[in-house]
SEGU-568571 format. One record per atom (N, C-alpha, C): residue in one letter; atom name; z, y, x. Coordinates in steps of 0.001 Angstrom, whole numbers, plus 500000, padded with zeros to 6 digits. Each point is the difference from the previous one (the first is absolute). Layout:
BEGIN
a / CA / Z / Y / X
...
end
This chain:
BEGIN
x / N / 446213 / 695538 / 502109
x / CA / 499433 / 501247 / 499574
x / C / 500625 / 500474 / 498685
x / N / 500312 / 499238 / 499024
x / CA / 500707 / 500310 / 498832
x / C / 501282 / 500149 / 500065
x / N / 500625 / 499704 / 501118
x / CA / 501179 / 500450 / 500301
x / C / 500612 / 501620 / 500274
x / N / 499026 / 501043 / 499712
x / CA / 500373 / 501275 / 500076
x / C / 499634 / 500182 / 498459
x / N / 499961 / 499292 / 499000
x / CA / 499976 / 500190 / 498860
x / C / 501616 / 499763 / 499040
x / N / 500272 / 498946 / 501093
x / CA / 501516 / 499577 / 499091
x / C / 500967 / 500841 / 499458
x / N / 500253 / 501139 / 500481
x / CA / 500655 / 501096 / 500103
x / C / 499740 / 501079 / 499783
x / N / 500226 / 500680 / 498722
x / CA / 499684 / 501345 / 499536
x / C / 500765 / 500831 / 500716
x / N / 499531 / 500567 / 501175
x / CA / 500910 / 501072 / 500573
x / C / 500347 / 501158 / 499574
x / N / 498950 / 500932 / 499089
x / CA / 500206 / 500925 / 498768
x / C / 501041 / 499604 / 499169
x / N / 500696 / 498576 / 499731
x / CA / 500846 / 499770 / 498933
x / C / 501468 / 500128 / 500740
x / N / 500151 / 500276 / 501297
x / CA / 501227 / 499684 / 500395
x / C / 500967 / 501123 / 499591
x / N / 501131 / 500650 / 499109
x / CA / 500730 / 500601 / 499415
x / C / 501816 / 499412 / 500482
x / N / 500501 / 501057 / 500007
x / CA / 501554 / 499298 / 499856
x / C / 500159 / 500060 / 498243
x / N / 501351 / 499737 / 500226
x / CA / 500421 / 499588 / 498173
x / C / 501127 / 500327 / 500121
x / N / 500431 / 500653 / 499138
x / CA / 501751 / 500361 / 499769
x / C / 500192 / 500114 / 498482
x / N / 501430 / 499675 / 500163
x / CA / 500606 / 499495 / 498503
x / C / 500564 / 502066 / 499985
x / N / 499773 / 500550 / 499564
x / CA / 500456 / 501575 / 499304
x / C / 500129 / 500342 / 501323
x / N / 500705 / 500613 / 500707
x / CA / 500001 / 500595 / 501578
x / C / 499572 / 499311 / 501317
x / N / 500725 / 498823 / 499486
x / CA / 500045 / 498850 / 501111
x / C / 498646 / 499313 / 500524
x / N / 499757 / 500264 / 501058
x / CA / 498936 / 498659 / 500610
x / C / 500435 / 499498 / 500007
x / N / 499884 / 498625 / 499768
x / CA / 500047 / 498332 / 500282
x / C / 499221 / 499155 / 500738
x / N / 498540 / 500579 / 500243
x / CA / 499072 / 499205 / 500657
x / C / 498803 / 500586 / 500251
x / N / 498808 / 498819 / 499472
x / CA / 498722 / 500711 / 499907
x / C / 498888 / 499063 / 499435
x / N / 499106 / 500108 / 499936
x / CA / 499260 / 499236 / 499371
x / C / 498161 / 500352 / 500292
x / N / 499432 / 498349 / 499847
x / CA / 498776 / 500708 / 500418
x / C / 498997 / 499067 / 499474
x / N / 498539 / 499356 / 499454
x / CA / 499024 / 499898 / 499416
x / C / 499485 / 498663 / 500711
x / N / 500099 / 498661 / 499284
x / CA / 499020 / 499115 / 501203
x / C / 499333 / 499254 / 499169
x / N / 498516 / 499563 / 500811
x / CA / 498856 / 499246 / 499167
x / C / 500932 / 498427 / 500571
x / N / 499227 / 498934 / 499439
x / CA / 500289 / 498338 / 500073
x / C / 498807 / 500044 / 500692
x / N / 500442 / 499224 / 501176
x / CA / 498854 / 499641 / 501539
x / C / 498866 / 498716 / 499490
x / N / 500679 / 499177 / 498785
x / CA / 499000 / 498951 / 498984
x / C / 499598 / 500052 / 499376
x / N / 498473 / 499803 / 500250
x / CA / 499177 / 500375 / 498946
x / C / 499497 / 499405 / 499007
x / N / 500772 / 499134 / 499162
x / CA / 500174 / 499647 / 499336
x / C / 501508 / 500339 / 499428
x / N / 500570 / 500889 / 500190
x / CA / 501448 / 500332 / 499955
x / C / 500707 / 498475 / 500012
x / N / 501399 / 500365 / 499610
x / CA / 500993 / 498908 / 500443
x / C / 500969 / 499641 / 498737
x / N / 500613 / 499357 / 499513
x / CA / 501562 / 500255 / 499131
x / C / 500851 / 500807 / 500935
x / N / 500469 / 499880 / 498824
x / CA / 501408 / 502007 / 500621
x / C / 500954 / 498546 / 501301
x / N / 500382 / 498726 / 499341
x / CA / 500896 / 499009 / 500664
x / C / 499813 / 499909 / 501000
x / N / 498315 / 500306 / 500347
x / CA / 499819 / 499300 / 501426
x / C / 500373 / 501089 / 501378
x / N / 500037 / 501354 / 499795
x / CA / 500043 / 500969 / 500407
x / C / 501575 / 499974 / 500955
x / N / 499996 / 500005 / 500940
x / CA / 501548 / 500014 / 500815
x / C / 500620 / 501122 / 500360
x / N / 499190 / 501201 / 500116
x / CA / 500501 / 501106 / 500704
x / C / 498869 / 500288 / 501584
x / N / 500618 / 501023 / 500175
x / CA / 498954 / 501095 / 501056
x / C / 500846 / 500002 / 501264
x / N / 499443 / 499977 / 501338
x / CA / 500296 / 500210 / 500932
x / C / 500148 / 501330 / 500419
x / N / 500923 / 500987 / 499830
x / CA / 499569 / 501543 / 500047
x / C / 500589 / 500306 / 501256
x / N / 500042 / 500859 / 500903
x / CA / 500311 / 500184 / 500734
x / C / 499955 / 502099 / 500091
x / N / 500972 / 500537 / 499618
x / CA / 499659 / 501544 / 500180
x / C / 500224 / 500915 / 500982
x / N / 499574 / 500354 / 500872
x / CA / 500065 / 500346 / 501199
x / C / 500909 / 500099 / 500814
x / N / 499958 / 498630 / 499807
x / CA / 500625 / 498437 / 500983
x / C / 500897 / 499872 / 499816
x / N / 500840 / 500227 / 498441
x / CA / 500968 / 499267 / 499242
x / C / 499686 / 499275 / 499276
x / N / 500359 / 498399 / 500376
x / CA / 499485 / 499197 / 499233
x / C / 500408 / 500159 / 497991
x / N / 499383 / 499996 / 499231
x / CA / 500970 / 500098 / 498837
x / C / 499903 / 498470 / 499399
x / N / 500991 / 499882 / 499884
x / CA / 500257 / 498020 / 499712
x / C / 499848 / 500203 / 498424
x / N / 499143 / 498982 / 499702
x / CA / 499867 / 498904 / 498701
x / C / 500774 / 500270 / 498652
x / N / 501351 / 499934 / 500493
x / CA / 500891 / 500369 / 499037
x / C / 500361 / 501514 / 499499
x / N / 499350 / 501260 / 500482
x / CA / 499971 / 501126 / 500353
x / C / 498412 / 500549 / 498485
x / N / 499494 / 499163 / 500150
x / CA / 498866 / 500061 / 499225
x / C / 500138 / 499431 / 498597
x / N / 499006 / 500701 / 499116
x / CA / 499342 / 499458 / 498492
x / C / 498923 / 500184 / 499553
x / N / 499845 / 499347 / 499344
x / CA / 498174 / 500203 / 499727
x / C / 499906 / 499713 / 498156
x / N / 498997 / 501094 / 500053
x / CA / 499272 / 500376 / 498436
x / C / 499173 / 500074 / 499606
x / N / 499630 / 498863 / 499154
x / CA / 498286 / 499674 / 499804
x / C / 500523 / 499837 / 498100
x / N / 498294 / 500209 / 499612
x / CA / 500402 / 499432 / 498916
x / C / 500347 / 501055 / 498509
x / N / 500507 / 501533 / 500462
x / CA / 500942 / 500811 / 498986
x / C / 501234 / 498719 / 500136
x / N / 500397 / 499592 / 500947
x / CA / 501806 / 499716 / 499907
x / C / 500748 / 500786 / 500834
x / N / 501073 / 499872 / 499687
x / CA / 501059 / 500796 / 500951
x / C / 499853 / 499239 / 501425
x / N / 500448 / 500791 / 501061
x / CA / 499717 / 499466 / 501565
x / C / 501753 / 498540 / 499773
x / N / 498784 / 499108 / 500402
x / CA / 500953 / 498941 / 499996
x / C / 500252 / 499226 / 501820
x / N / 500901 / 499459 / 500217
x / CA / 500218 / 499274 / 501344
x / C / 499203 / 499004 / 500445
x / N / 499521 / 499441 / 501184
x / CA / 499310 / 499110 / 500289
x / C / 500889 / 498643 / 499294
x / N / 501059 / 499918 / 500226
x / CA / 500449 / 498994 / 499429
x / C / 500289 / 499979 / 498299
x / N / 500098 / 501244 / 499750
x / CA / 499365 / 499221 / 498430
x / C / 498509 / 500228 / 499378
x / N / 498705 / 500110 / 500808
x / CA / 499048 / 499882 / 499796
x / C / 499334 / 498578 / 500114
x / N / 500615 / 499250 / 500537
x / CA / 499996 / 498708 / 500793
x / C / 499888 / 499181 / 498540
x / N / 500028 / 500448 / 498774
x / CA / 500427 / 499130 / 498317
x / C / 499151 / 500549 / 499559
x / N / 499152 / 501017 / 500453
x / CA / 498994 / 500663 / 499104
x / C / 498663 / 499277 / 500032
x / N / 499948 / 498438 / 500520
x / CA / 499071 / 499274 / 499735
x / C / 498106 / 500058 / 498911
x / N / 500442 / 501068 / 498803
x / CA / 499230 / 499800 / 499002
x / C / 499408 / 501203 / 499972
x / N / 500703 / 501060 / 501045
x / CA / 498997 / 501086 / 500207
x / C / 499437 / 500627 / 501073
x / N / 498986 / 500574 / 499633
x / CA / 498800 / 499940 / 501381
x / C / 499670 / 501471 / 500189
x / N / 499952 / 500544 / 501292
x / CA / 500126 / 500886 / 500745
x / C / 498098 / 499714 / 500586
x / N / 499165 / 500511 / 499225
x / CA / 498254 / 500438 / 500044
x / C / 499786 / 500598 / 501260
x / N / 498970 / 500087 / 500914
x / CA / 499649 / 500165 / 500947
x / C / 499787 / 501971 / 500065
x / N / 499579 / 500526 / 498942
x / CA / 499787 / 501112 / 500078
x / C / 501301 / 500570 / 499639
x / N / 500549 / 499672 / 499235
x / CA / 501238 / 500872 / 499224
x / C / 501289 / 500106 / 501634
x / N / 500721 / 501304 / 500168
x / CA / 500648 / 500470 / 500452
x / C / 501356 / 499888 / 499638
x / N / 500593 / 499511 / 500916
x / CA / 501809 / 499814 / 499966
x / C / 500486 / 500659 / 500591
x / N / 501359 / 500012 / 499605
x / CA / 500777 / 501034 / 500925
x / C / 501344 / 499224 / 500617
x / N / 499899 / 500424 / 501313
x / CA / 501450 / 499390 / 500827
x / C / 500556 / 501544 / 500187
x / N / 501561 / 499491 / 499568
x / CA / 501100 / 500918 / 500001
x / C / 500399 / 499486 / 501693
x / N / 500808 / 501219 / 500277
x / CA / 500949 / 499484 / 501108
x / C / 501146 / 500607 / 500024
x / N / 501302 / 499366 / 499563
x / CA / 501386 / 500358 / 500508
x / C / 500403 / 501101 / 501238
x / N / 499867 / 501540 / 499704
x / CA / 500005 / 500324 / 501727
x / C / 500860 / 501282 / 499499
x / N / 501077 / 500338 / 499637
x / CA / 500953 / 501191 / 499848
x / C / 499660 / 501177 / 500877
x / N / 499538 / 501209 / 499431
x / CA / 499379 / 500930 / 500382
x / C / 498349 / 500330 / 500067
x / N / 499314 / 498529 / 499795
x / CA / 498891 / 499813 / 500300
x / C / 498976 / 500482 / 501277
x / N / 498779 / 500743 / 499508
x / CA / 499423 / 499660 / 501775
x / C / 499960 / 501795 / 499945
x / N / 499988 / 500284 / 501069
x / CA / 500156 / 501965 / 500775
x / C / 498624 / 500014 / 499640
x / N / 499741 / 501323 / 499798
x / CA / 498775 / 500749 / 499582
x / C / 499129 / 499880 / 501806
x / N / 498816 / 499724 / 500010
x / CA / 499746 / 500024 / 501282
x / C / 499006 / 498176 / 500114
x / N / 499733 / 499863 / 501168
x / CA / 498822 / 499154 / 500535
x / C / 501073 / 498526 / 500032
x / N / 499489 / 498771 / 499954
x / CA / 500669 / 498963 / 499560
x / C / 498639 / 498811 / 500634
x / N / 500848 / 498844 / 500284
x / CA / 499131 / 498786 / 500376
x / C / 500550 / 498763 / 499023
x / N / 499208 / 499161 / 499242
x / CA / 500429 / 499147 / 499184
x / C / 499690 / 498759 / 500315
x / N / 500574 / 499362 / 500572
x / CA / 498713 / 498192 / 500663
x / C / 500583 / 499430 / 498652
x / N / 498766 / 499203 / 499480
x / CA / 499997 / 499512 / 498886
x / C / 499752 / 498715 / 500055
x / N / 500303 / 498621 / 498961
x / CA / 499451 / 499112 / 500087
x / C / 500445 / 498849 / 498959
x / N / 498804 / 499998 / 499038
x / CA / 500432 / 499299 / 498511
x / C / 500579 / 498252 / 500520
x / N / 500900 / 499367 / 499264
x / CA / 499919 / 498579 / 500107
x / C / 499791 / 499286 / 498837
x / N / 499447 / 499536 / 499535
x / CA / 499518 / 499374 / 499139
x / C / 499867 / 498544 / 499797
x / N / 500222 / 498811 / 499299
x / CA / 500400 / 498497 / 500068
x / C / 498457 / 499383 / 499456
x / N / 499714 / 498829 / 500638
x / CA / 498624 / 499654 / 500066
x / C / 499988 / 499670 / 498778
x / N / 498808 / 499893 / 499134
x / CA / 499513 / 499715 / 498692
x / C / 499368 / 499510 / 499621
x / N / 499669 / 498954 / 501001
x / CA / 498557 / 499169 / 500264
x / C / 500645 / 498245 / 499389
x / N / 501485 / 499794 / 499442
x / CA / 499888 / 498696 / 499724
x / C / 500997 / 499418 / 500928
x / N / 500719 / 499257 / 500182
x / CA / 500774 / 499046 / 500490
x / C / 499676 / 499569 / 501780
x / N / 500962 / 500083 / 500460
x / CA / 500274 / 500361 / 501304
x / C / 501563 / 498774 / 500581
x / N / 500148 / 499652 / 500818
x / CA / 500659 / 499182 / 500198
x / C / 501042 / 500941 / 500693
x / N / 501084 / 500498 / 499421
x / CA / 501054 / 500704 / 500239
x / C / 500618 / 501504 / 499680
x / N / 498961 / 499727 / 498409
x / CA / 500314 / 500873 / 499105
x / C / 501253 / 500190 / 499464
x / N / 500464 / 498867 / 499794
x / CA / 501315 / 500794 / 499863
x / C / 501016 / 500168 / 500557
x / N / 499785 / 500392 / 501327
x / CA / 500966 / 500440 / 501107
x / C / 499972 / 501447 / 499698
x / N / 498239 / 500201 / 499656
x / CA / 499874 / 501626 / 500295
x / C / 500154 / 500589 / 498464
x / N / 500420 / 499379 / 498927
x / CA / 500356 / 500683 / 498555
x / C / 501663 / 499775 / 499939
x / N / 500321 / 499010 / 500947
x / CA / 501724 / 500046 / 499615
x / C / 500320 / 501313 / 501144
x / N / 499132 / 500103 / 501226
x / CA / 500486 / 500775 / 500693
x / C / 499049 / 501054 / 500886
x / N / 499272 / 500671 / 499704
x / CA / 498836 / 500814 / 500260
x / C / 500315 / 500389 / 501085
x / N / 499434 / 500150 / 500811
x / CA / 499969 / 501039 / 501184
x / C / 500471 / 501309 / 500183
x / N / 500319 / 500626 / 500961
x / CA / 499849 / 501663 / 500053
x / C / 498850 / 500751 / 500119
x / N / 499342 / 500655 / 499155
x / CA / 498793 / 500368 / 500650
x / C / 500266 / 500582 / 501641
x / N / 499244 / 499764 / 501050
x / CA / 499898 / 500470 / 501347
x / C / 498326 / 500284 / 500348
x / N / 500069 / 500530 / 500939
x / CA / 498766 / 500292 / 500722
x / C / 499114 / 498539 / 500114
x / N / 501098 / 499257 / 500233
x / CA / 499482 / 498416 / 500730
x / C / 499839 / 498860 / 498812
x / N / 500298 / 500322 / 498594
x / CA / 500178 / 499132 / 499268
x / C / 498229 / 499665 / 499343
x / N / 499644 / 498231 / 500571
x / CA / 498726 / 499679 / 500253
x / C / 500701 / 498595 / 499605
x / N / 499053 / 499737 / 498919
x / CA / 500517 / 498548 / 500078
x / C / 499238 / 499624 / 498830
x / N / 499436 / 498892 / 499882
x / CA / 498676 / 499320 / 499156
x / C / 500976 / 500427 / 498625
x / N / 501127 / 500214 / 499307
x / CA / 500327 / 499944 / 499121
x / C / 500084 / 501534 / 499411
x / N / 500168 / 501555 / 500756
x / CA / 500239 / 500646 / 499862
x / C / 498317 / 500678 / 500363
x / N / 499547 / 500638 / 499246
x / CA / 498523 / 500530 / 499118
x / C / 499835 / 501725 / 500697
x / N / 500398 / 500334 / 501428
x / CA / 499861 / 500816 / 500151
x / C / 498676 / 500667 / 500606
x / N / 499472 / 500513 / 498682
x / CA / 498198 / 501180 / 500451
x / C / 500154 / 500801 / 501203
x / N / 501209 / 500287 / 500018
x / CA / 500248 / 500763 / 500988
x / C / 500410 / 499301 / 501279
x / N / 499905 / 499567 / 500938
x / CA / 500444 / 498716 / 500958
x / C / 500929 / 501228 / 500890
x / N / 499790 / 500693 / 500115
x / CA / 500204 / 501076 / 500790
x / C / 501026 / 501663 / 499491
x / N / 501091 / 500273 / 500501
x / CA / 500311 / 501113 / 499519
x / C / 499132 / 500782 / 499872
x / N / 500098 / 501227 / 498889
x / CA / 498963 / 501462 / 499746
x / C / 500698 / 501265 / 500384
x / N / 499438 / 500538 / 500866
x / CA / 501037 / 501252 / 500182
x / C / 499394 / 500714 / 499449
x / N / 500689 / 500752 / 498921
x / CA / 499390 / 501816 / 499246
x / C / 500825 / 501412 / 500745
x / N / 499172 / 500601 / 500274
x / CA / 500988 / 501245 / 500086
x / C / 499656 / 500972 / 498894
x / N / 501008 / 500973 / 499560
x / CA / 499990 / 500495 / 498577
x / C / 500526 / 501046 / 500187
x / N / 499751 / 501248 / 499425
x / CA / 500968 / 501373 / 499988
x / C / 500715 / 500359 / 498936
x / N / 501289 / 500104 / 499547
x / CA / 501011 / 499936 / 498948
x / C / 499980 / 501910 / 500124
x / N / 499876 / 500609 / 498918
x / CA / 500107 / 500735 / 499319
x / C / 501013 / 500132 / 499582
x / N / 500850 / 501400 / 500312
x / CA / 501088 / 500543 / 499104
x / C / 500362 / 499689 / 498579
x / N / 498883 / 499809 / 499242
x / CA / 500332 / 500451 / 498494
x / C / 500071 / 498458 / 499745
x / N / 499334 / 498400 / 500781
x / CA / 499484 / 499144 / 499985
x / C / 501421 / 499211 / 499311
x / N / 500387 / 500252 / 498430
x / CA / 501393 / 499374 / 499881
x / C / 499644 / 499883 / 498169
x / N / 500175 / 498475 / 499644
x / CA / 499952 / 500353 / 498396
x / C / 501780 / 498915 / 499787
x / N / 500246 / 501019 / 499047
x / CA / 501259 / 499275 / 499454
x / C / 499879 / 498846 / 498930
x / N / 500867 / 499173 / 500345
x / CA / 499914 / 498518 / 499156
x / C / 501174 / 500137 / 498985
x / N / 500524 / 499088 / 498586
x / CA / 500694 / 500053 / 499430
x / C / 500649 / 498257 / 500188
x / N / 501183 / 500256 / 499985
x / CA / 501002 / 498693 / 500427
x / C / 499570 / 499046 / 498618
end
């Protein structure tokens, strides 16, 4: 049921550096309620109407920091991403998204936080991809299940970023 909360669909905007789109960007709550460290956080299963957008395509911004990579959030051990406070995932997408109706399947992955696990560090030297299917006593997903949003993008729906 809290899974149509994860996702600020009002926040979804493209982003361009002075003329240029580059992407887009959009608003998400932490599925733990107790929030999480920024480290434990792996990346989102996104899927945009039915292009998958891969892992490496994405960044995320919590905090007032600049949008940083899943892989160098992975060191941010000492800071914590609160259950209410709102982040933002960037996505790599040149031109960004057409003005018009859009489907987003969503789906946070997140690394368990509960304490020592017998093959922990398979999954910190080498994390998973987030997928639809990724279920596994070690990986903390509220969401067990993809979220599909549908959203309407607005013409004007574009704020410019500085490099």
């Amino acid at each position: 049921m809290f899974d149509r909360y994860l996702l600020n669909k009002k926040s979804i905007r493209n982003i361009s550096i002075g003329s240029s789109v580059i992407g887009f960007k959009f608003a998400v709550r932490n599925s733990n309620y107790r929030g999480v460290f920024v480290s434990l956080h792996n990346g989102y299963y996104l899927v945009l109407d039915g292009e998958l957008i891969p892992r490496e395509k994405q960044s995320f911004q919590v905090n007032g920091k600049p949008p940083r990579s899943f892989d160098e959030i992975c060191n941010a051990g000492f800071e914590h991403w609160d259950f209410g406070d709102e982040a933002w995932v960037y996505v790599d997408r040149p031109g960004g998204l057409s003005e018009g109706r859009h489907q987003l399947i969503f789906k946070q992955s997140v690394f368990a936080a509960y304490g020592y696990f017998p093959g922990h560090e398979e999954y910190v030297d080498s994390p998973p991809d987030p997928g639809p299917d990724t279920r596994h006593f070690l990986i903390m997903d509220k969401t067990y299940s993809p979220v599909s949003y549908e959203f309407f993008l607005p013409a004007d729906a574009v704020v410019e970023v500085s490099v």
